[in-house]
C-alpha positions in Angstrom: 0.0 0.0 0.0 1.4 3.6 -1.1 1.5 6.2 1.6 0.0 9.8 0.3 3.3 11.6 1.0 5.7 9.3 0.0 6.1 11.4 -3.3 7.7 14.1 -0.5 10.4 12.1 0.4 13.9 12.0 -1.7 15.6 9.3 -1.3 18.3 9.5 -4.2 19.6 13.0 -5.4 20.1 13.7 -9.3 23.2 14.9 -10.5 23.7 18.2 -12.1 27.1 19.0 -14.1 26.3 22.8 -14.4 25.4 25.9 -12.9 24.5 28.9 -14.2 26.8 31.8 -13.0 29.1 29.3 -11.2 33.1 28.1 -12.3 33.0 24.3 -11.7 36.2 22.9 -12.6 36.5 19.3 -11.7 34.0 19.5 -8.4 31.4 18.1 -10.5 28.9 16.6 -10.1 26.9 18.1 -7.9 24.0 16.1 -6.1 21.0 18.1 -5.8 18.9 17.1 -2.5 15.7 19.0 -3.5 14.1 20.8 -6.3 10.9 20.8 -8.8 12.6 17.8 -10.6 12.8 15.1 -7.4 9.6 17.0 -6.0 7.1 18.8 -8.2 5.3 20.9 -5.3 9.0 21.9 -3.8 9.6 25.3 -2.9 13.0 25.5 -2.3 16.2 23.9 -4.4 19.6 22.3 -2.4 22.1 20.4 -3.6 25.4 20.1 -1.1 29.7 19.6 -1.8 31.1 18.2 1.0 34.9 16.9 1.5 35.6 14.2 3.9 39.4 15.0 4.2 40.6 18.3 2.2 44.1 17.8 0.8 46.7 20.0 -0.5 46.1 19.5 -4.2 42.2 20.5 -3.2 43.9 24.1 -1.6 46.3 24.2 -4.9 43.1 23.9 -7.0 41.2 26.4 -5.2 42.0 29.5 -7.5 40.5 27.4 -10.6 37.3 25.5 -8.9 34.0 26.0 -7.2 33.9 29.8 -7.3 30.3 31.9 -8.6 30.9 35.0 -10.8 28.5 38.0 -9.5 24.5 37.4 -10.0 21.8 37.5 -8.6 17.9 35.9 -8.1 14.3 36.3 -8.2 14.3 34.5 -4.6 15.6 34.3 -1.5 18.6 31.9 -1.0 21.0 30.9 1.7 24.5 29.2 2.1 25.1 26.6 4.9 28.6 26.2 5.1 29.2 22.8 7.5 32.4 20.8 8.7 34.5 21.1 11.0 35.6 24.5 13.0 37.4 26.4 10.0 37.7 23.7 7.9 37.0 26.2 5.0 36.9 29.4 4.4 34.6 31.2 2.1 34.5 34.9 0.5 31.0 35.8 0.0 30.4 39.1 -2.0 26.6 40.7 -1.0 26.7 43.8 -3.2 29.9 45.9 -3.1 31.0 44.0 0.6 33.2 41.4 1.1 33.1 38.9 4.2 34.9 35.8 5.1 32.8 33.2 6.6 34.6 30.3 8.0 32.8 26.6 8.8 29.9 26.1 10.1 28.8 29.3 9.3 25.7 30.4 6.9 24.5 33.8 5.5 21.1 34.9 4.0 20.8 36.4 0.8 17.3 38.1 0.3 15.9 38.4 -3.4 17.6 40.8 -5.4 20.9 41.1 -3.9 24.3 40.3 -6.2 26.3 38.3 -4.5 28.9 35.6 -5.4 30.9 33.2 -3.4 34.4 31.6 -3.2 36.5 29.3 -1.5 39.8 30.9 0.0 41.6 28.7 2.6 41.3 25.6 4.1 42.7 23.3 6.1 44.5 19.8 5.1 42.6 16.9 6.5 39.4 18.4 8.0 36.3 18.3 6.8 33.9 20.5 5.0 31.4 21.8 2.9 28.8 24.0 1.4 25.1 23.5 0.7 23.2 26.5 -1.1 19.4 26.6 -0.4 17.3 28.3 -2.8 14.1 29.3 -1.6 12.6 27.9 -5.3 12.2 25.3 -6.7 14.6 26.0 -9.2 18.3 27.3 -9.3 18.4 30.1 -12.1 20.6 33.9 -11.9 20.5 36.8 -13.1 23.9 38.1 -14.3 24.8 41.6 -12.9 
C-alpha cells in the first residue's frame, strides 16, 4: 500500500554537471537534494559539496574550482557552510561587501541582492562543505 506523501520524500539526489553563473572545474557533479525535478510541489532547491578530508592538491586547485561569478535571483537563498571548525573558508560578495565566513557558518541572501561566493583557505585533512538553499524550486541567476 502507497503512503500519500511518499512522493515528499527524496531518497536519491540527481546529479547536475552545471550551474548557471558558477566556475566548476572538476567538483562536478553536484548532487542536488531538493528541487521541482525530485519533488514537483518543492519550494526551495539544495544540492550540497562536502569533502571528507581536504588535501593539499584540493587548496592548490582552489583559485580554478567552485567559485560563482557575481549574480543574482528572483528569490531568496542561503548558504550553509558545514564541517569542521574552519575547515573552509569562504569569501562571500553581498553587493559591493566582502566577508569571510569560516565553517559552520551560513549567510542569508534576500531576493535581489548580487552576490557571489568563493572558497579561499582551508585546512588539510578536515572536513567540510557548502550547501546552497534556494528558496525555489529551481536554481536560475541573473547576471549583474
Amino acid at each position: 500500500m502507497s503512503k500519500r506523501n511518499e512522493h515528499l520524500i527524496v531518497r536519491r539526489p540527481i546529479n547536475v554537471n552545471e550551474l548557471p553563473s558558477h566556475e566548476l572545474g572538476s567538483v562536478i557533479p553536484f548532487p542536488v537534494l531538493m528541487g521541482k525535478d525530485l519533488v514537483p510541489e518543492a519550494k526551495a532547491w539544495a544540492l550540497y559539496v562536502f569533502i571528507k578530508e581536504i588535501t593539499q592538491e584540493m587548496i592548490d586547485a582552489m583559485d580554478t574550482v567552485g567559485k560563482a561569478t557575481p549574480h543574482k535571483h528572483d528569490f531568496d537563498e542561503m548558504y550553509l557552510m558545514i564541517g569542521e571548525k574552519d575547515a573552509i573558508t569562504f569569501e562571500v560578495m553581498l553587493d559591493d561587501e566582502f566577508y569571510e565566513v569560516a565553517t559552520p557558518g551560513a549567510v542569508y541572501i534576500p531576493k535581489g541582492i548580487p552576490h557571489a561566493i568563493r572558497p579561499i583557505k582551508a585546512t588539510v585533512g578536515l572536513a567540510g562543505g557548502l550547501i546552497p538553499v534556494c528558496l525555489s524550486g529551481e536554481y536560475t541567476t541573473i547576471p549583474v
